[in-house]
N, C-alpha and C positions, 0 to 999 in steps of 0.2 A: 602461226604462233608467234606471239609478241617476244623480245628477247629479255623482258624481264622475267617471265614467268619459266622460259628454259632452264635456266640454274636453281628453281627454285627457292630463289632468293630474297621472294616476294611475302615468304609468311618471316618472321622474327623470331631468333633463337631467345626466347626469351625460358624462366622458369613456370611463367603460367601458358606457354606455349602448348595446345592441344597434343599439335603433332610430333612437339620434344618429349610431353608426357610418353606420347602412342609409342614410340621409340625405346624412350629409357626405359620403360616397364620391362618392355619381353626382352630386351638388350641383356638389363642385369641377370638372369635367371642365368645364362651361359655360363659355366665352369671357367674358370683363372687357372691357369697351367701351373703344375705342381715344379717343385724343385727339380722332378725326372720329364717335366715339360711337357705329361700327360695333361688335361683340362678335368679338373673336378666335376664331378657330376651335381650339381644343385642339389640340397636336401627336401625342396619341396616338389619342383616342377621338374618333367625328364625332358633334356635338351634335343631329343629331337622329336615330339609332338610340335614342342612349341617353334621350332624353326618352321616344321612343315607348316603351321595356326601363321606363320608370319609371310610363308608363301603366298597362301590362297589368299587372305587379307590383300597383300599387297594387288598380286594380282587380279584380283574384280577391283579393288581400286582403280585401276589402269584403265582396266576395260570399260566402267564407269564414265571414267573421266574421257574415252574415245567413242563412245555412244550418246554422251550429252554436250559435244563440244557444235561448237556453232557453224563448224565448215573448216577446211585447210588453210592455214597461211598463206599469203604470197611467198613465193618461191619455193615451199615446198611440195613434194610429190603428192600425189593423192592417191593413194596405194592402198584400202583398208584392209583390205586381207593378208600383205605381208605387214604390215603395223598392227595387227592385232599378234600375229605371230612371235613377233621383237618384244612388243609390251607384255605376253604372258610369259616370254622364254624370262624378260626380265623378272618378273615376280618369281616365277619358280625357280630361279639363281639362288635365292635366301632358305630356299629349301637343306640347302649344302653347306650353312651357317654353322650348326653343331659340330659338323664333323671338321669344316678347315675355314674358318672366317676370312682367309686371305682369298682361297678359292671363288670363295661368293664371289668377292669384291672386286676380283679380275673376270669374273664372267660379267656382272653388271656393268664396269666398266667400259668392258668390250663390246655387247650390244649397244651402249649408248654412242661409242666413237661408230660402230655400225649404221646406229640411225641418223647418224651426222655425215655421216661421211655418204650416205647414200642418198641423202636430202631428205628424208623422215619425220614427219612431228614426233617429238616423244612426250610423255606423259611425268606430269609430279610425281605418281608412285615410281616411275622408273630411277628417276633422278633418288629421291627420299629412301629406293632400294640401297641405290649403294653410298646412300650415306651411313646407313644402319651399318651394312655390311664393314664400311669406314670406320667407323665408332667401335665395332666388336673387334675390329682386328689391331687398332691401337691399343683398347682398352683390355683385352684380355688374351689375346693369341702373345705367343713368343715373341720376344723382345725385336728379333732380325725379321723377322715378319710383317713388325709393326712398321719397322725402318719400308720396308720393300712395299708395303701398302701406302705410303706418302709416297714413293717414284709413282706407282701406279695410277692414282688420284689425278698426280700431278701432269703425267703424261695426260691422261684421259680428257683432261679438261681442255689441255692446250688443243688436241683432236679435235674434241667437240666444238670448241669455240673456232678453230678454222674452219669446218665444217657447213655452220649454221649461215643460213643466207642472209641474215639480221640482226649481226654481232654488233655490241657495245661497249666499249670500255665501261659503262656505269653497270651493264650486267655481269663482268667479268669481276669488276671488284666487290660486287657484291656477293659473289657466289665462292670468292674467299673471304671472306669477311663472315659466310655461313659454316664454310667448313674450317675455319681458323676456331670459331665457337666452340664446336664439335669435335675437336681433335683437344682441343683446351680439356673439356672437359674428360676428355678420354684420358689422356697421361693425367687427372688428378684423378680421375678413379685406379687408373696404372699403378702410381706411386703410393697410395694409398694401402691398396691390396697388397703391395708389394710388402711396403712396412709390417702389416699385420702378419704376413707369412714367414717373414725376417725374424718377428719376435717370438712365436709359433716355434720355428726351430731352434731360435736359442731357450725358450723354456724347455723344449726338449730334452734338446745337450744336458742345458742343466739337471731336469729330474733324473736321465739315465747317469750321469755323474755324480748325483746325491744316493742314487741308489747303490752305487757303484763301491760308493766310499760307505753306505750301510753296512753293505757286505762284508766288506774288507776289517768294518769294527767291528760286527759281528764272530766273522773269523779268529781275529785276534783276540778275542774275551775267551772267545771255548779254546784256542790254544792254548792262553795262559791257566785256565782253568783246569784244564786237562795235566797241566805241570804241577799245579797245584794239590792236585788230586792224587797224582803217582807222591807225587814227595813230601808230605804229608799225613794225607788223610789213609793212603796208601800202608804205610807205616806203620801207622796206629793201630790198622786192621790186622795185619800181619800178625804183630804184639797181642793182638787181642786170640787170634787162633793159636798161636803159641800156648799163653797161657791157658786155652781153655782144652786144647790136649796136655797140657799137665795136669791142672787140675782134673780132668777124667782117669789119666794112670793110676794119681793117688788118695781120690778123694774117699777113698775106704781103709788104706795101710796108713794112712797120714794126715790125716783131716784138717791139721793146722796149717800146714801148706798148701792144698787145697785153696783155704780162707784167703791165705795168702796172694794165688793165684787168679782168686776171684776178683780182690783188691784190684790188682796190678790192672786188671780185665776193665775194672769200674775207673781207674785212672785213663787210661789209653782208651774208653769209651769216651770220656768225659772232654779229651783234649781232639778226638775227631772230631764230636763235635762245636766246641771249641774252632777249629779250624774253618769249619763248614762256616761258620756265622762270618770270621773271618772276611772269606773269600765272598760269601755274598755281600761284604758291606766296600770290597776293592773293586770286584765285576765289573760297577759304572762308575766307578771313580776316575778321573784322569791317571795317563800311567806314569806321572812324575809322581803322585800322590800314592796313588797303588806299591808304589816303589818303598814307601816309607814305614822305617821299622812302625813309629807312632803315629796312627792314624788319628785326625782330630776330633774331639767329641765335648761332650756340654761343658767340660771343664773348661775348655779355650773358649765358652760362648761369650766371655765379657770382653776375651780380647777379639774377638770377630765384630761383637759390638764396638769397639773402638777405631778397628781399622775402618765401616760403615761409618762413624762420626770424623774421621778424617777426609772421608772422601766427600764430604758436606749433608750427610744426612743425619737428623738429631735423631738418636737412639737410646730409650729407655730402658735397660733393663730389671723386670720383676721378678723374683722367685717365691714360690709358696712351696712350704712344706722340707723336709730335709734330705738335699741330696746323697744321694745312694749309690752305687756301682752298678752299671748296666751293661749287661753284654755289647762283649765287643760292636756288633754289625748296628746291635739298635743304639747305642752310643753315635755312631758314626753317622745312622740315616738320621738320628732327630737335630744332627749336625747341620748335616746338608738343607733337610730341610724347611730350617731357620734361616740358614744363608740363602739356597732361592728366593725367599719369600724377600729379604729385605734385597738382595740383587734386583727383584723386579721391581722392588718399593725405588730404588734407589735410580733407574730405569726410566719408570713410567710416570711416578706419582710426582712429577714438579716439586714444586718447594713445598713438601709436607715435613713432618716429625713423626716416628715410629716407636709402637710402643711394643717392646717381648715379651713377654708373660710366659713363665715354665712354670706348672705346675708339679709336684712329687705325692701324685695321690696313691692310694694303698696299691692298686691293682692296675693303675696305670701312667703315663707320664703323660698329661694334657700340655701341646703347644699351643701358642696362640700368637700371632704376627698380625698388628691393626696399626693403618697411619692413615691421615687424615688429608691424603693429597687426592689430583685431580680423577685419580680411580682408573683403572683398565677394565677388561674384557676378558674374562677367563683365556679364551681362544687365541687374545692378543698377546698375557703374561705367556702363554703355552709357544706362542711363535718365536719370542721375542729372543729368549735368553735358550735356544736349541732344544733342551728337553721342556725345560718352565715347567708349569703345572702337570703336564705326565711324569715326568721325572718324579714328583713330589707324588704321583698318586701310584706309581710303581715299588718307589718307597713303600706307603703306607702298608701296600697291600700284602707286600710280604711279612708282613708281621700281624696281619689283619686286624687292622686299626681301620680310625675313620676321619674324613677329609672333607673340611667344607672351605669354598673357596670363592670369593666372588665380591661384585661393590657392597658396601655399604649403605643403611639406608640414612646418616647421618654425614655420609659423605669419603670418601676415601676405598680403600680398599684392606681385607679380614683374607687371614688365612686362620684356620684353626684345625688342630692334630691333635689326634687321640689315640697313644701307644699301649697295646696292652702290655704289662711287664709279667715274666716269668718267677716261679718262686724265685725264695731269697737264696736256697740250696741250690738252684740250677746256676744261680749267676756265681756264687761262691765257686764252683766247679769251674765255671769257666774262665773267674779271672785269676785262677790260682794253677793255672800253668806255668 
């Protein structure tokens, strides 16, 4: 056997390479060791058919290639029945790929310093085994593994090459110059995987810490709500059974007291709920906000439009019709959600101008927010600004209004709200606490 074809140095690591192809194919399917340094199991192919698919391959290869060769070298042995034994233990080495890719690649290694060291022709699959087995064990096995499979290579080679009766220095540097290839390519798939799995757990961290901090606002809404609820709404209730065992004592000796009782019943009904509207319009408000005796509503809309045109967005404000007194909470949501809408105008839409339009129609209070900038994405205004457009359609819904929201087909971006309003007697009641 010639000493250039020993090292298999004789075909080219190239990309159109047959036998890089043959290689890299079933290579990649082998699991990447997780953070607990288990190896993933492949979502399509199971790792050990295909280790065993890469045994038998290999070795009929082997066998192949010692059934069609043309005669022994000089100086090696002529032995074909322990050389069929070396070349098939080799192939069936890569059988043991799945479960420890370092394993392979010290048994391949080892029968070839065997056939070296006992004067042995060996075969391309032998050699091509433990390069595979090389490749898998930088590329995906444990890091200290990957370290300990270049001692192993490295020894193996130095064996083999004292070994062989027809060493060359042009076969020795060519045979790292194969596996310099090979190992290249191995730490860029290494570092690659690595990164991908790096970002994988910090998305993680992240979502169970977004969740974390859901919880935590979650918790803190129903506690405060729950305060809100005794110290208040609570109260009112009280007041309300009070008077209605008075007025049951006397509403036959005393009829006008009674009335009276009723009264006090339909006041202290009127201011729970009152309260109730309250609290649903502080629930998602920030708690510096939530804090505040005066919650903001359509009266401060021209000064919210102002602070939007200091911040360099041009803001037009329209009214139609004549404003009215609106319960407290729908006061406070068609607040808010005028102010999402030009936040994300103000956000996304580049150098546009915005136009507000409130309407004050009989039975309802129609918003309308349209500007004429480079337009977003429902999904994108909904990312952008924490709640975005759920917030505004969480709004709407408790009042069960309606919400259209989306580009423009003249260019820009439309938000448009549609409040139904309560009589003119429910709102009287409620702002007359």
């Amino acid at each position: 056997m010639d000493a250039g074809s020993i090292p298999a140095a004789s075909t080219t690591l190239t990309g159109d390479s047959p036998i890089l192809r043959a290689v890299e194919r079933p290579v990649d399917i082998l699991g990447a060791p997780t953070a607990s340094g288990v190896r993933r199991r492949p979502p399509l192919l199971d790792p050990v058919p295909v280790s065993v698919f890469l045994a038998l391959v290999f070795t009929a290869a082997g066998l192949v290639e010692l059934l069609t060769r043309g005669g022994v070298p000089v100086g090696y042995r002529d032995d074909g029945a322990a050389l069929i034994v070396l070349t098939v233990a080799s192939g069936i080495s890569l059988a043991a790929l799945w479960l420890s890719p370092l394993g392979s690649l010290t048994a391949g290694t080892a029968l070839l310093c065997v056939q070296s060291v006992a004067g042995y022709e060996f075969t391309q699959a032998a050699v091509w085994a433990v390069i595979v087995a090389s490749f898998a064990t930088v590329a995906f096995d444990h890091w200290r593994r990957a370290v300990v499979a270049g001692f192993v290579v490295t020894a193996g080679i130095v064996v083999v090459f004292v070994g062989i009766p027809d060493f060359s220095w042009q076969s020795a540097i060519s045979t790292w110059a194969s596996l310099s290839i090979v190992w290249v390519v191995a730490v860029i798939i290494r570092v690659y995987r690595g990164s991908i799995e790096r970002a994988e757990r910090r998305a993680a961290l992240f979502a169970a810490d977004r969740e974390a901090r859901a919880r935590e606002a979650v918790a803190a809404e129903r506690a405060r709500l729950a305060r809100e609820l005794h110290d208040s709404v609570g109260h009112a209730l009280n007041v309300v059974v009070l008077h209605a065992e008075a007025a049951q004592r006397v509403i036959e000796k005393r009829p006008e007291a009674a009335r009276e009782a009723l009264g006090s019943i339909e006041s202290a009904g009127r201011q729970a709920l009152g309260d109730i509207e309250r609290m649903l319009g502080i629930l998602r408000a920030p708690d510096e906000e939530a804090s505040c005796d005066v919650s903001p509503g359509m009266a401060q809309l021209e000064t919210l439009c102002e602070k939007v045109r200091e911040a360099g967005l041009p803001v037009t404000l329209v009214q139609h019709g004549e404003p009215r007194a609106l319960p407290a909470s729908l006061d406070l949501s068609a607040y808010r959600i005028v102010q999402e809408a030009l936040t994300n105008t103000l956000k996304h839409a580049g150098k546009a101008r915005a136009t507000v339009t409130v309407r004050y129609e009989d039975e309802a209070l129609a918003l309308e927010v349209l500007d004429d900038g480079r337009g977003v994405t429902p999904t994108v205004a909904s990312a952008a600004g924490g709640r975005g457009l759920l917030g505004m359609r969480e709004r709407v819904a408790t009042f069960r209004g309606e919400l259209e929201a989306g580009p423009r087909t003249e260019g820009g971006f439309g938000v448009r709200v549609r409040l139904p309003l309560p009589r003119t007697s429910d709102v009287q009641g409620t702002e007359g606490r």
